[in-house]
C-alpha positions in Angstrom: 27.5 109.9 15.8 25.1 109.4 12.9 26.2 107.2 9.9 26.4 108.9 6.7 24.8 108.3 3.4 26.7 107.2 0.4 25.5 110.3 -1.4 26.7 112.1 1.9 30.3 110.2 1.6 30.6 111.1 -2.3 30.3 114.7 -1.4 33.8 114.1 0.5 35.8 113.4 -2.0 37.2 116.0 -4.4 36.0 113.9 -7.6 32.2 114.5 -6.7 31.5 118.1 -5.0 30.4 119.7 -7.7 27.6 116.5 -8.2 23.8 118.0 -8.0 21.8 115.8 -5.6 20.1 114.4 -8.2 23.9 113.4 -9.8 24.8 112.1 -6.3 22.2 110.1 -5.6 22.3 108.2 -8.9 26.0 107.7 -8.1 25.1 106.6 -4.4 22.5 104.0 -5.6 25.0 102.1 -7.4 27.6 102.3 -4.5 28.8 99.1 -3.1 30.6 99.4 0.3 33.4 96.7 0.7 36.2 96.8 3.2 40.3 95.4 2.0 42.6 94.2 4.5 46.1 94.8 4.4 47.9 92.8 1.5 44.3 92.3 -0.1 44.8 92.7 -4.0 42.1 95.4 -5.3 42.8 95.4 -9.1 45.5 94.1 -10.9 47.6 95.8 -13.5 46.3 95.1 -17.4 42.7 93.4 -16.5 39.8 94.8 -16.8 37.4 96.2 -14.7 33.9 97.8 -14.6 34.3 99.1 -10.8 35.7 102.4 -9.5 37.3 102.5 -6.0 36.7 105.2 -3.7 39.3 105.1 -0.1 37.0 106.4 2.3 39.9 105.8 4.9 43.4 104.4 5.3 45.8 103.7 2.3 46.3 101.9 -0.4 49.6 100.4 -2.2 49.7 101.1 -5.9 52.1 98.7 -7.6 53.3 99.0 -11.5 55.3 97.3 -14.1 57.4 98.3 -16.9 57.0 97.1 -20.0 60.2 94.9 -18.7 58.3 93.0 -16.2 60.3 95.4 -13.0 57.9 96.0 -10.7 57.4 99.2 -7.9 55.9 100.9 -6.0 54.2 103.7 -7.9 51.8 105.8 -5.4 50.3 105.6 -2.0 46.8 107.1 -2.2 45.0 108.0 0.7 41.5 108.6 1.6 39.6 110.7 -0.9 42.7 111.0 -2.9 42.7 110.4 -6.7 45.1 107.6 -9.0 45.7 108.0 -12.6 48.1 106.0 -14.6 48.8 108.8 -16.8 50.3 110.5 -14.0 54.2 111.3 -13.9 56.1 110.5 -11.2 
């Protein structure tokens, strides 16, 4: 089994096909592989970040709240799959 780039790992998810090579690779350079374990907080609601987050595998628990404070869950994305808060429900 041959490990794959980060350029080649890109090209798997839907976000980045179209990317030319030269595209990817600038993309790739800056790619930082880290691995979560269940429960691990990623990002928290209303802080800022500079990072984007790419599943390569398993699942990740998406919680939200209200302008009330309720909390819940909101989405489960998966591998390659793609999170938006402006998306409805």
């Amino acid at each position: 089994m041959s490990i794959l780039s980060n350029a080649d790992l890109l090209r798997r998810v839907p976000l980045f096909v179209l990317l030319t090579e030269s595209q990817a690779q600038q993309i790739a350079n800056a790619v930082i592989k880290r691995r979560f374990k269940r429960g691990d907080r990623i990002v928290e609601q209303g802080l800022k970040s500079n990072a984007l987050y790419i599943i390569l595998s398993g699942r990740a628990r998406v919680l939200a709240s209200d302008s009330r404070g309720a909390r819940g869950d909101s989405r489960h994305p998966a591998a390659g799959g793609l999170y938006r808060r402006d998306e409805p429900d």
